[in-house]
PDBQT receptor file of N, H, CA, C and O in Angstrom, charges set to zero:
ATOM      1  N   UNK A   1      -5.687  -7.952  -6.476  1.00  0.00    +0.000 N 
ATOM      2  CA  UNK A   1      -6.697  -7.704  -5.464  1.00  0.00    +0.000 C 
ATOM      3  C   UNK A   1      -6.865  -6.189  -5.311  1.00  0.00    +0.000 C 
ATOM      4  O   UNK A   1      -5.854  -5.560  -5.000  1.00  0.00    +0.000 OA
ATOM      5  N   UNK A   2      -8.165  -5.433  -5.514  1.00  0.00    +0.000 N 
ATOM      6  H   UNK A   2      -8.987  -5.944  -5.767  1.00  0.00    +0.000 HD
ATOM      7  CA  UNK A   2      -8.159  -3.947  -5.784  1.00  0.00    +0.000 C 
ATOM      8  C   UNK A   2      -8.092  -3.251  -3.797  1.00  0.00    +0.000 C 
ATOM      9  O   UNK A   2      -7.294  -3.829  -3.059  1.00  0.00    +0.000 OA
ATOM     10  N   UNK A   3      -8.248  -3.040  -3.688  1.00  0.00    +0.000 N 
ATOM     11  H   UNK A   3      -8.897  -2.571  -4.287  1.00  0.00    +0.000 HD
ATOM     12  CA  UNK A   3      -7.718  -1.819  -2.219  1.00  0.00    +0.000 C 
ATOM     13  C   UNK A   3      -8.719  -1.198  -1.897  1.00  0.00    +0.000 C 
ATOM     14  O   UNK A   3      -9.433  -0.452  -2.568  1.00  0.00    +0.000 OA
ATOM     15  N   UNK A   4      -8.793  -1.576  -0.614  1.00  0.00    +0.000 N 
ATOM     16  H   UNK A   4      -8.213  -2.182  -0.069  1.00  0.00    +0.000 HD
ATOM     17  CA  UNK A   4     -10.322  -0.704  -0.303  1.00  0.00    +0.000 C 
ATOM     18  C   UNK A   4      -9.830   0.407  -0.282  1.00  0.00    +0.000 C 
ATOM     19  O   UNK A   4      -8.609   0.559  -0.328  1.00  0.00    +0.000 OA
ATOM     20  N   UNK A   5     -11.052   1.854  -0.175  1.00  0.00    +0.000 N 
ATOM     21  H   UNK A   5     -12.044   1.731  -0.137  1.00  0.00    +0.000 HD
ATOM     22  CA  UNK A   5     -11.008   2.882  -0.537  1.00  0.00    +0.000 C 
ATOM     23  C   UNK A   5     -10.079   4.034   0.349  1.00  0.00    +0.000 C 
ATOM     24  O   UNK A   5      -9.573   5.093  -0.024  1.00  0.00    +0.000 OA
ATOM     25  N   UNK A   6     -10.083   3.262   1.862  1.00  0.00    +0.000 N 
ATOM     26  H   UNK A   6     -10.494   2.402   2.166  1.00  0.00    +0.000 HD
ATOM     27  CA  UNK A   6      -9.424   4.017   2.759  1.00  0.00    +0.000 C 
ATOM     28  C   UNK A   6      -7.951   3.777   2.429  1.00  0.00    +0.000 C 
ATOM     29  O   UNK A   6      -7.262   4.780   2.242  1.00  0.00    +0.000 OA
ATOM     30  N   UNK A   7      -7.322   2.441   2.324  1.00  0.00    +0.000 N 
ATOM     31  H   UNK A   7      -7.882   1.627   2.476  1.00  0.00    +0.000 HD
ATOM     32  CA  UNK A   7      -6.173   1.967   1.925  1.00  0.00    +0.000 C 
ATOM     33  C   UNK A   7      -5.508   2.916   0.683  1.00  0.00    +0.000 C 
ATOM     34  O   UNK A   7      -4.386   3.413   0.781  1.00  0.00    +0.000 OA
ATOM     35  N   UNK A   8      -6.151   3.041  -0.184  1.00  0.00    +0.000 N 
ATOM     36  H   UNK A   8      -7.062   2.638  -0.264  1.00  0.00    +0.000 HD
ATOM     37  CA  UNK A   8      -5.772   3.613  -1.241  1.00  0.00    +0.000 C 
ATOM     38  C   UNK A   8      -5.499   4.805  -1.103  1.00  0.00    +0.000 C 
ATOM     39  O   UNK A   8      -4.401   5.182  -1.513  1.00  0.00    +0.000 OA
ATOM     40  N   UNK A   9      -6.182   5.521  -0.641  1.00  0.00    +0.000 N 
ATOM     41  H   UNK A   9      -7.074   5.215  -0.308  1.00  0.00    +0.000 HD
ATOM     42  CA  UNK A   9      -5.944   7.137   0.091  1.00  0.00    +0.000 C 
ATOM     43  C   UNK A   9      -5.215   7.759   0.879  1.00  0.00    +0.000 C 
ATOM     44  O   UNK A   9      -4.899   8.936   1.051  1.00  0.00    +0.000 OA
ATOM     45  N   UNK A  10      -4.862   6.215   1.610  1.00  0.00    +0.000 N 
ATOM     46  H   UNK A  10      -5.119   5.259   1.470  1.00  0.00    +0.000 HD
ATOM     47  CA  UNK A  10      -3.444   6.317   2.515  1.00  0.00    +0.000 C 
ATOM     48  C   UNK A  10      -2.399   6.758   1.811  1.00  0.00    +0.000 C 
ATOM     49  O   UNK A  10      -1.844   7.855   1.873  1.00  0.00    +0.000 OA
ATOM     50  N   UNK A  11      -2.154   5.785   1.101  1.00  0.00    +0.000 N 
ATOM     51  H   UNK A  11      -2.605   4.894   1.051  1.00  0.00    +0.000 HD
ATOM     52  CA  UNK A  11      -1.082   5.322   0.499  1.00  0.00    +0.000 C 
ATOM     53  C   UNK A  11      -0.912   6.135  -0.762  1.00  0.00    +0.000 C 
ATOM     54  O   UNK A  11       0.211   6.106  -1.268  1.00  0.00    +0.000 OA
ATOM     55  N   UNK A  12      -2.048   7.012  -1.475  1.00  0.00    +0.000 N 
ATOM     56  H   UNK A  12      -2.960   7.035  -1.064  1.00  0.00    +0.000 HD
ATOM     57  CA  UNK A  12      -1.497   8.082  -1.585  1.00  0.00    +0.000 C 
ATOM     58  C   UNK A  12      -1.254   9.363  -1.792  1.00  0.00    +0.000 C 
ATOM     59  O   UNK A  12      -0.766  10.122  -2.628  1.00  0.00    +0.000 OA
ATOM     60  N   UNK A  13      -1.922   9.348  -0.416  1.00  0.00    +0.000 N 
ATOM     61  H   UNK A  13      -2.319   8.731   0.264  1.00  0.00    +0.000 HD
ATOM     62  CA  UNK A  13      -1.799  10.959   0.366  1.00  0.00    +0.000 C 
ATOM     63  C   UNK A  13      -0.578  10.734   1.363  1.00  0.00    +0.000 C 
ATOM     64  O   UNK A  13       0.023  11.803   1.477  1.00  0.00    +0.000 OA
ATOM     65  N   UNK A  14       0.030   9.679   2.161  1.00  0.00    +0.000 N 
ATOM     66  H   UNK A  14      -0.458   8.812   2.069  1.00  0.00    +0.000 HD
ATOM     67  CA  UNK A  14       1.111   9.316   2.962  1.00  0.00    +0.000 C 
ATOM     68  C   UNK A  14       2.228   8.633   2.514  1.00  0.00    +0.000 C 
ATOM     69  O   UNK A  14       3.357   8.814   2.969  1.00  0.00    +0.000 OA
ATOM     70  N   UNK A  15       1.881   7.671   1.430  1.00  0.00    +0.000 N 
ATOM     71  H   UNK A  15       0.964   7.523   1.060  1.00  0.00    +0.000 HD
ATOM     72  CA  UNK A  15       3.233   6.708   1.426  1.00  0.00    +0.000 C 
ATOM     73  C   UNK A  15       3.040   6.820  -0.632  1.00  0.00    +0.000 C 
ATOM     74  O   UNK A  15       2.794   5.825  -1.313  1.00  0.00    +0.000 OA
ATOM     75  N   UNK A  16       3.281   8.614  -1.371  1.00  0.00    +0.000 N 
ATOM     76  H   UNK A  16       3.480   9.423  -0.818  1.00  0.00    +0.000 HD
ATOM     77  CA  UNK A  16       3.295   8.292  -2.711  1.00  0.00    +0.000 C 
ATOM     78  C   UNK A  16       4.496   7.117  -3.480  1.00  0.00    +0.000 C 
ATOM     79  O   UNK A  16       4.503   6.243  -4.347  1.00  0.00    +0.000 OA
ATOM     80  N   UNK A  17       5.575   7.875  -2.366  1.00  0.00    +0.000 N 
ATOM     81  H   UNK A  17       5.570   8.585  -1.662  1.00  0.00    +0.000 HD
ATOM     82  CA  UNK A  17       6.920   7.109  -2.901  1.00  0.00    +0.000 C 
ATOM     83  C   UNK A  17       6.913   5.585  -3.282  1.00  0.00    +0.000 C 
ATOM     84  O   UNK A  17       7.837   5.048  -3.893  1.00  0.00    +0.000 OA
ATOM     85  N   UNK A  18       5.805   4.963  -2.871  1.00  0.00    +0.000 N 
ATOM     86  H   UNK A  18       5.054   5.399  -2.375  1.00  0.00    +0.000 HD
ATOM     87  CA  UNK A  18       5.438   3.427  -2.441  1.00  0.00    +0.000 C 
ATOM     88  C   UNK A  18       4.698   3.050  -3.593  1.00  0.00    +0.000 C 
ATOM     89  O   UNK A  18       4.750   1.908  -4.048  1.00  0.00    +0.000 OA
ATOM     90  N   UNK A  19       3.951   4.038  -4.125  1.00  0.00    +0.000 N 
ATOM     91  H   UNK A  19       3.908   4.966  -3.754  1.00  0.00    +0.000 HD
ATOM     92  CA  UNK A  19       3.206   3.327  -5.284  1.00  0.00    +0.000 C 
ATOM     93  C   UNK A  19       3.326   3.891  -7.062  1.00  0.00    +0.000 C 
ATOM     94  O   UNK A  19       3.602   5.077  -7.241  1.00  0.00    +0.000 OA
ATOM     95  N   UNK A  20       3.180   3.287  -7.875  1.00  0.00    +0.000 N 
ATOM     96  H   UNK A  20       2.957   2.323  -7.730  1.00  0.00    +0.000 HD
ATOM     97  CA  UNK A  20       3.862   3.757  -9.361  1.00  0.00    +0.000 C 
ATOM     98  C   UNK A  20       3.032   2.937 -10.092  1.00  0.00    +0.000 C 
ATOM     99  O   UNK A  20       2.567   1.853  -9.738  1.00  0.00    +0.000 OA
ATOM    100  N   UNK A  21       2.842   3.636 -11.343  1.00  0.00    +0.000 N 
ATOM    101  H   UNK A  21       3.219   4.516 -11.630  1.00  0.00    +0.000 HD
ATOM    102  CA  UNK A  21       1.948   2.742 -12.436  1.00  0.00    +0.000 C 
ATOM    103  C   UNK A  21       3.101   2.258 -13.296  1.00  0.00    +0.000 C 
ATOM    104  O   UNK A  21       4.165   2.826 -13.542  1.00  0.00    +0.000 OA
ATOM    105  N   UNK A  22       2.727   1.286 -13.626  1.00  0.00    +0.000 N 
ATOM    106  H   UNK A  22       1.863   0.825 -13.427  1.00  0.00    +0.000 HD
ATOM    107  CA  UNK A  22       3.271   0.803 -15.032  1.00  0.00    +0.000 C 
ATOM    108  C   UNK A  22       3.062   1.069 -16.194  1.00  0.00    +0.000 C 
ATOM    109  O   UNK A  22       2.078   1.785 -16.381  1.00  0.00    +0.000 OA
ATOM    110  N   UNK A  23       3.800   0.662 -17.340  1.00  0.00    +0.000 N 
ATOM    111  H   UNK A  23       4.599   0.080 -17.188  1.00  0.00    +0.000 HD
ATOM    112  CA  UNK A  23       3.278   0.970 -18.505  1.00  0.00    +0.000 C 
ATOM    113  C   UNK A  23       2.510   0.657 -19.080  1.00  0.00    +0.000 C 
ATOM    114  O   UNK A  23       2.023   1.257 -20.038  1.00  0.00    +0.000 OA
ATOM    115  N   UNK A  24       2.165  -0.484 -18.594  1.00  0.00    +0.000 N 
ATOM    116  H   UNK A  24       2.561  -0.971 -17.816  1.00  0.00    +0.000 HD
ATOM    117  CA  UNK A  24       0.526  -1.530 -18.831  1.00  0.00    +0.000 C 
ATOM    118  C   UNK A  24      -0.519  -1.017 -18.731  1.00  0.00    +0.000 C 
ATOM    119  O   UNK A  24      -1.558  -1.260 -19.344  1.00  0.00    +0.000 OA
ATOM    120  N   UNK A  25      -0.178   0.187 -17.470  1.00  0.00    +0.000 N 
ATOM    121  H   UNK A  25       0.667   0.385 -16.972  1.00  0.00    +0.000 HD
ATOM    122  CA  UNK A  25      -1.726   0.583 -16.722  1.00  0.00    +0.000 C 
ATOM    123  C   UNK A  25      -1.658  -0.208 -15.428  1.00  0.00    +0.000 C 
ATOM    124  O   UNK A  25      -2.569   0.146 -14.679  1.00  0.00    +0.000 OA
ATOM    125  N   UNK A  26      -0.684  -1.412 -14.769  1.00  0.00    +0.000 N 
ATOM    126  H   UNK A  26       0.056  -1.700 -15.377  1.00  0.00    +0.000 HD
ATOM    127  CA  UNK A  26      -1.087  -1.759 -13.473  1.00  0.00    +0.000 C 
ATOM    128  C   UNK A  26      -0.502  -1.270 -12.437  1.00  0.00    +0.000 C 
ATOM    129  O   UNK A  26       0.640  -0.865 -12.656  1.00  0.00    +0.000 OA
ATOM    130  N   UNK A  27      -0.846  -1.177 -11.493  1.00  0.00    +0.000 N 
ATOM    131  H   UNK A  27      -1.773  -1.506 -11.315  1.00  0.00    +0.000 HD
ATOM    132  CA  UNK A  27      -0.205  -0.511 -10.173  1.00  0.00    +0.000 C 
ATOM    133  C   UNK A  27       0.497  -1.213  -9.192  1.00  0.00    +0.000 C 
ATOM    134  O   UNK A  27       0.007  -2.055  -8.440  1.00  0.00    +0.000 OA
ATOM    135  N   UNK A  28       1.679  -0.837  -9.221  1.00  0.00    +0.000 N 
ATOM    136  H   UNK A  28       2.078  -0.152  -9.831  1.00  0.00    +0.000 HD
ATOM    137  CA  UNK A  28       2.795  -1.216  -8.220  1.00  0.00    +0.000 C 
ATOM    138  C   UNK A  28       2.752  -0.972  -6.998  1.00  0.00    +0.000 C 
ATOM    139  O   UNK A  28       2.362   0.169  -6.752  1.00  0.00    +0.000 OA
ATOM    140  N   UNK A  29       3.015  -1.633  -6.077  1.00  0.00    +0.000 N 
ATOM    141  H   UNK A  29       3.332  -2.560  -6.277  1.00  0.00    +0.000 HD
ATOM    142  CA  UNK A  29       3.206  -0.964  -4.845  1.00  0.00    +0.000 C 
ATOM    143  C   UNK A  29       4.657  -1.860  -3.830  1.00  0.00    +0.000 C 
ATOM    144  O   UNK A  29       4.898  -3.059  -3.687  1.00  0.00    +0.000 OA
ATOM    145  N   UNK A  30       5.299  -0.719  -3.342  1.00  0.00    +0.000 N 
ATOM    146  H   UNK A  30       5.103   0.255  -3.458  1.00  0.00    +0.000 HD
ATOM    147  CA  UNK A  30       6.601  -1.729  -2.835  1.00  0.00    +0.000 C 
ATOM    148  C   UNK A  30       6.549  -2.191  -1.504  1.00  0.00    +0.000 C 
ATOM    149  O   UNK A  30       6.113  -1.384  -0.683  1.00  0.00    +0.000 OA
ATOM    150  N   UNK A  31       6.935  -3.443  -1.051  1.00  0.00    +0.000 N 
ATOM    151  H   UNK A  31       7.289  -4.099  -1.718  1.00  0.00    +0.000 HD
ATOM    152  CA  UNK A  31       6.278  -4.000  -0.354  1.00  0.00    +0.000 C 
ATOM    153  C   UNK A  31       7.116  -3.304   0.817  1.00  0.00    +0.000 C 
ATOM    154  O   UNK A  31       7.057  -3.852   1.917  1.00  0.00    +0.000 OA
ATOM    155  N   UNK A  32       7.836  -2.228   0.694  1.00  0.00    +0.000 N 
ATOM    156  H   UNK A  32       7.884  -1.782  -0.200  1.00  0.00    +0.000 HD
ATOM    157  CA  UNK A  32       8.432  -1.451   1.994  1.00  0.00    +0.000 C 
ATOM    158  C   UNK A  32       7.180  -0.886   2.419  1.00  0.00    +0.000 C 
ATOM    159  O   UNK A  32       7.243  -0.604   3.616  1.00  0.00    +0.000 OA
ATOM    160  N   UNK A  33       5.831  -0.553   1.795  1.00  0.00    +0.000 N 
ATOM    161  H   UNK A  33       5.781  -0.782   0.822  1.00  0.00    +0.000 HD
ATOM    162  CA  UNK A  33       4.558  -0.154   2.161  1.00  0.00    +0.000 C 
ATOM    163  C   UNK A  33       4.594  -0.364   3.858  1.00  0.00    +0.000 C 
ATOM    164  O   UNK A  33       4.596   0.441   4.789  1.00  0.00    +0.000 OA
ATOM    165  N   UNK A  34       4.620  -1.735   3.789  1.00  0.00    +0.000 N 
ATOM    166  H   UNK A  34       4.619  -2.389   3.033  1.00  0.00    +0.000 HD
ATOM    167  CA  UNK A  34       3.918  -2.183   5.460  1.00  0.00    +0.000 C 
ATOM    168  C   UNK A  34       5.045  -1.895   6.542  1.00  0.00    +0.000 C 
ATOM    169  O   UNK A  34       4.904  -2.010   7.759  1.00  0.00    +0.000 OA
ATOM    170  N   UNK A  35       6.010  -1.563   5.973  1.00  0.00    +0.000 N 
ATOM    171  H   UNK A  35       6.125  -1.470   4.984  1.00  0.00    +0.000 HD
ATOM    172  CA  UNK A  35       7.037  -1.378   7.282  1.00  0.00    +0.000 C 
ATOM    173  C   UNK A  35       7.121  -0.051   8.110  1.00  0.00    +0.000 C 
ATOM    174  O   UNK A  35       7.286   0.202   9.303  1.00  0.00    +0.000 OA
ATOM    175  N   UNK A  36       6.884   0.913   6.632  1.00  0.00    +0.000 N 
ATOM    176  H   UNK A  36       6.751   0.708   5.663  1.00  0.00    +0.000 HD
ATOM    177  CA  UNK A  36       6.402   2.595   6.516  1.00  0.00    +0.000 C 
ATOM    178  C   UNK A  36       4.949   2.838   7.592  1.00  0.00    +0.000 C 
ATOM    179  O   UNK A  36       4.869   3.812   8.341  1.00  0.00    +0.000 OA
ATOM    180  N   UNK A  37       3.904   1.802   7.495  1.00  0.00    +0.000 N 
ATOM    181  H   UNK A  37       3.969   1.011   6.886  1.00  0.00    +0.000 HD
ATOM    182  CA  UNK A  37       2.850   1.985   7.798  1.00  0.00    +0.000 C 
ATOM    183  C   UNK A  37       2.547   1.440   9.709  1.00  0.00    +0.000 C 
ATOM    184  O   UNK A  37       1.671   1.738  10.521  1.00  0.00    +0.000 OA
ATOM    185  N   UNK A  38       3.695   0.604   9.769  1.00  0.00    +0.000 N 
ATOM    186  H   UNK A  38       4.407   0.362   9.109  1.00  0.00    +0.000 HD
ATOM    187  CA  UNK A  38       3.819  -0.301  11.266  1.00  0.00    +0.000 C 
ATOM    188  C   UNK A  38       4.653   1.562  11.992  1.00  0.00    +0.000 C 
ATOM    189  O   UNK A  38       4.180   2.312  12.846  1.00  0.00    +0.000 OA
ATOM    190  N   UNK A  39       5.808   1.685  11.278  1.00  0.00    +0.000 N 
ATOM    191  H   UNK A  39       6.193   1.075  10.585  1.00  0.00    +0.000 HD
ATOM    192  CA  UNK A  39       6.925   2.710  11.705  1.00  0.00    +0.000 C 
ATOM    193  C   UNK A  39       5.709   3.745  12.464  1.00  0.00    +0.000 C 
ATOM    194  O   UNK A  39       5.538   3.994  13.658  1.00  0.00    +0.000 OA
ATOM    195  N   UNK A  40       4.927   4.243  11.180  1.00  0.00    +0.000 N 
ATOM    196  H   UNK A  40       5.066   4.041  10.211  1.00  0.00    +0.000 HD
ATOM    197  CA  UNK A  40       4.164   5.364  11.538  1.00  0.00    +0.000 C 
ATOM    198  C   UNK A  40       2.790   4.923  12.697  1.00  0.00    +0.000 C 
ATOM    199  O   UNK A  40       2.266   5.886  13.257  1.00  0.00    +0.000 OA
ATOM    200  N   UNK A  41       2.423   3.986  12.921  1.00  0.00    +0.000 N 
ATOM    201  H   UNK A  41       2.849   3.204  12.467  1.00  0.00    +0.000 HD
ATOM    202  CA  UNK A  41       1.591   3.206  13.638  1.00  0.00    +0.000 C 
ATOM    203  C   UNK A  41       0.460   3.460  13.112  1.00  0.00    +0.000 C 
ATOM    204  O   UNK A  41      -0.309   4.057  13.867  1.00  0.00    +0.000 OA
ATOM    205  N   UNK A  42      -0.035   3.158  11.798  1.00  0.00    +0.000 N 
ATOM    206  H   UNK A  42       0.589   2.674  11.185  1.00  0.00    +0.000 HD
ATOM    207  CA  UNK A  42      -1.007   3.356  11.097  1.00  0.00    +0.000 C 
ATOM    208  C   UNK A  42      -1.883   2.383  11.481  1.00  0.00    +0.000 C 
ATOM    209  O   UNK A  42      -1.318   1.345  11.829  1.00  0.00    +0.000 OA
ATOM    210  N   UNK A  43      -3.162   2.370  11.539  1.00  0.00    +0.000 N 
ATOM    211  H   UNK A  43      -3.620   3.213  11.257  1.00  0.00    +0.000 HD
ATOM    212  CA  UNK A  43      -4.113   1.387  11.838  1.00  0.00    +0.000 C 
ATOM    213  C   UNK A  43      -3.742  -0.007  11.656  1.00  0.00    +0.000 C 
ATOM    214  O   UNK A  43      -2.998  -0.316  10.726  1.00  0.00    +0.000 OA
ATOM    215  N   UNK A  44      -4.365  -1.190  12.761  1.00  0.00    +0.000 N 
ATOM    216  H   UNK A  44      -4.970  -0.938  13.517  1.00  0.00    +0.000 HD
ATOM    217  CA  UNK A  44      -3.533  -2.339  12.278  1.00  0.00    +0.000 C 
ATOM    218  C   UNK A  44      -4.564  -3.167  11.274  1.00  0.00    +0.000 C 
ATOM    219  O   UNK A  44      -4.252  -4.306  10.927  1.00  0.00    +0.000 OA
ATOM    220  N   UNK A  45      -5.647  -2.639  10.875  1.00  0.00    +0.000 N 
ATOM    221  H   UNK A  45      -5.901  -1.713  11.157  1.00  0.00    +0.000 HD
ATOM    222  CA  UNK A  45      -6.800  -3.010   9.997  1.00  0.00    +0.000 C 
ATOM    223  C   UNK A  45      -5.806  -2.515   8.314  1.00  0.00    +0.000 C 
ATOM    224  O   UNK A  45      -5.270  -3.091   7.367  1.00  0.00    +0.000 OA
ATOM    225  N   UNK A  46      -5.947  -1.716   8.593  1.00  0.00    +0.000 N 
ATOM    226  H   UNK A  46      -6.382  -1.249   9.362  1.00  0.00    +0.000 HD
ATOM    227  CA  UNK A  46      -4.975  -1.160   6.827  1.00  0.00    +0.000 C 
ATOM    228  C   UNK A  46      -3.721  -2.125   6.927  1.00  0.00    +0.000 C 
ATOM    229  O   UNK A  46      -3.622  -3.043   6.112  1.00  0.00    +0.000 OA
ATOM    230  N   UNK A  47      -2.628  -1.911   8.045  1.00  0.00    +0.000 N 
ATOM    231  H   UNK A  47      -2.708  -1.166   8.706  1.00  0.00    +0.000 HD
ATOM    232  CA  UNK A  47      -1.719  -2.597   7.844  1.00  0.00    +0.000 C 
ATOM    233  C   UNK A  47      -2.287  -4.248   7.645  1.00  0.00    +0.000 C 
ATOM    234  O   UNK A  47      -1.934  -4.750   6.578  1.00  0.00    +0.000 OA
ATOM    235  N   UNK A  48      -2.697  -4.682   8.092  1.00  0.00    +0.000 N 
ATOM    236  H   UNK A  48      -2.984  -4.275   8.959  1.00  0.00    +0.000 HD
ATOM    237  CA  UNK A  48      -3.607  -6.131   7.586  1.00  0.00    +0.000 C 
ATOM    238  C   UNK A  48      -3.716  -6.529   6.022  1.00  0.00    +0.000 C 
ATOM    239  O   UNK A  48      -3.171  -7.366   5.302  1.00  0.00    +0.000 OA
ATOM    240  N   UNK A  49      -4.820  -5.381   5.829  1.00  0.00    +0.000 N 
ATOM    241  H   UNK A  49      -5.263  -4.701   6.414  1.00  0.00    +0.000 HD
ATOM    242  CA  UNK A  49      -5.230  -5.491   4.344  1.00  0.00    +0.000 C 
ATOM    243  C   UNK A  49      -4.088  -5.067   3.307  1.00  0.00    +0.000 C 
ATOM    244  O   UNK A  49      -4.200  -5.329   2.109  1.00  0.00    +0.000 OA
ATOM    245  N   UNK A  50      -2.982  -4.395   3.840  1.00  0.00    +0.000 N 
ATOM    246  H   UNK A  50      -2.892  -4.182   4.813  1.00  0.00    +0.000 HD
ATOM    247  CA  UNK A  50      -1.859  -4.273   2.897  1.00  0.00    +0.000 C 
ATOM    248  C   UNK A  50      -0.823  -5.734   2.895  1.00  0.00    +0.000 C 
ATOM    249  O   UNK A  50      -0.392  -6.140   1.815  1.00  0.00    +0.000 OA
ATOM    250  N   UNK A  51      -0.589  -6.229   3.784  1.00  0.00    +0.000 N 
ATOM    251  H   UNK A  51      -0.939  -5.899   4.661  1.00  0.00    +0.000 HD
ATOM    252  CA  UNK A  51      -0.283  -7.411   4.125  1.00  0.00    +0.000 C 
ATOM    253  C   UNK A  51      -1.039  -8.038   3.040  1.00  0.00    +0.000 C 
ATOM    254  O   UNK A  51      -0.519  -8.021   1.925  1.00  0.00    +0.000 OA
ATOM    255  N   UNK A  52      -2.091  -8.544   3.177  1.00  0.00    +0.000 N 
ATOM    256  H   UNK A  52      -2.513  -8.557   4.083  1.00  0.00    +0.000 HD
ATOM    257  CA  UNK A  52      -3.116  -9.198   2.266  1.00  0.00    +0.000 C 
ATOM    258  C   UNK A  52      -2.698  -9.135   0.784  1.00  0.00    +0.000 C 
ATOM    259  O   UNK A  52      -2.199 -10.012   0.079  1.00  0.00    +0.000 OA
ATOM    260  N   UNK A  53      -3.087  -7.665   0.457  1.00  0.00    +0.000 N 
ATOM    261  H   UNK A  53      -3.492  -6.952   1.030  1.00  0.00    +0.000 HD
ATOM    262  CA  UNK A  53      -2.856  -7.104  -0.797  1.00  0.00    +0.000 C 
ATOM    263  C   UNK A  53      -1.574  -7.262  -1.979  1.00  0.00    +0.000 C 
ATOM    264  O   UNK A  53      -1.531  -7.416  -3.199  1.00  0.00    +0.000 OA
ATOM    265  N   UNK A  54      -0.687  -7.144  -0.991  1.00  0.00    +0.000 N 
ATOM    266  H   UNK A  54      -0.721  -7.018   0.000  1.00  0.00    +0.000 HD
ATOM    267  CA  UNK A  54       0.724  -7.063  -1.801  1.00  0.00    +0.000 C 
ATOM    268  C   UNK A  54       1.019  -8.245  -2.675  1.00  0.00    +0.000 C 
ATOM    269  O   UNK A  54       0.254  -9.192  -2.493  1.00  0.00    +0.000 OA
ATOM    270  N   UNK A  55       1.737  -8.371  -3.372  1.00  0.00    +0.000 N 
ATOM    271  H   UNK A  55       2.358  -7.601  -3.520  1.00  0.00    +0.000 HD
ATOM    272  CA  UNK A  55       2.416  -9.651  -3.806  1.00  0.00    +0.000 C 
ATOM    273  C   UNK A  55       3.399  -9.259  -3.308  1.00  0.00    +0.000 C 
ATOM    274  O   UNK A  55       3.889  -8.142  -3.143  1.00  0.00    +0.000 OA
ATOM    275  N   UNK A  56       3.869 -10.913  -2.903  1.00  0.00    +0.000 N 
ATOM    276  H   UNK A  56       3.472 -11.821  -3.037  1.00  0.00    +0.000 HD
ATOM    277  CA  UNK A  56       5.026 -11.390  -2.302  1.00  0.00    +0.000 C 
ATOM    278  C   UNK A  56       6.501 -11.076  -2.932  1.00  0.00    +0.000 C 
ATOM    279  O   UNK A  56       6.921 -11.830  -3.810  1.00  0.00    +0.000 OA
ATOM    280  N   UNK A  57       7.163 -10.147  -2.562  1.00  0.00    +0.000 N 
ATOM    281  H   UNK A  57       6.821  -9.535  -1.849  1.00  0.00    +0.000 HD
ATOM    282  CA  UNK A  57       8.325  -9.765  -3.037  1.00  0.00    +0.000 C 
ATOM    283  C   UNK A  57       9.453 -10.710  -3.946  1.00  0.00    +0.000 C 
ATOM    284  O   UNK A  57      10.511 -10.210  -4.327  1.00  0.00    +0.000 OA
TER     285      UNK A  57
């Protein structure tokens, strides 16, 4: 599921540590994302759509 544009910018301009490419070319993201994003009280619309987004650990 691709990331809307604000999401993506968050995550990484705020949370780089959280996201990594693969060698494939696909993009990782660790699902410590949403805990980082609640901590910091980041919008609860992003935290939503990251919820959404992730695969399930």
């Amino acid at each position: 599921m691709p990331y809307s544009h604000s999401l993506a910018d968050l995550m990484l301009e705020r949370y780089p540590e959280t996201v990594r490419a693969t060698l494939g070319g696909e993009i990782e993201v660790s699902p410590r994302l949403i805990n980082l994003m609640i901590k910091n009280d980041e919008s609860d619309l992003l935290i939503f759509e990251a919820k959404m987004s992730l695969k399930p650990a």
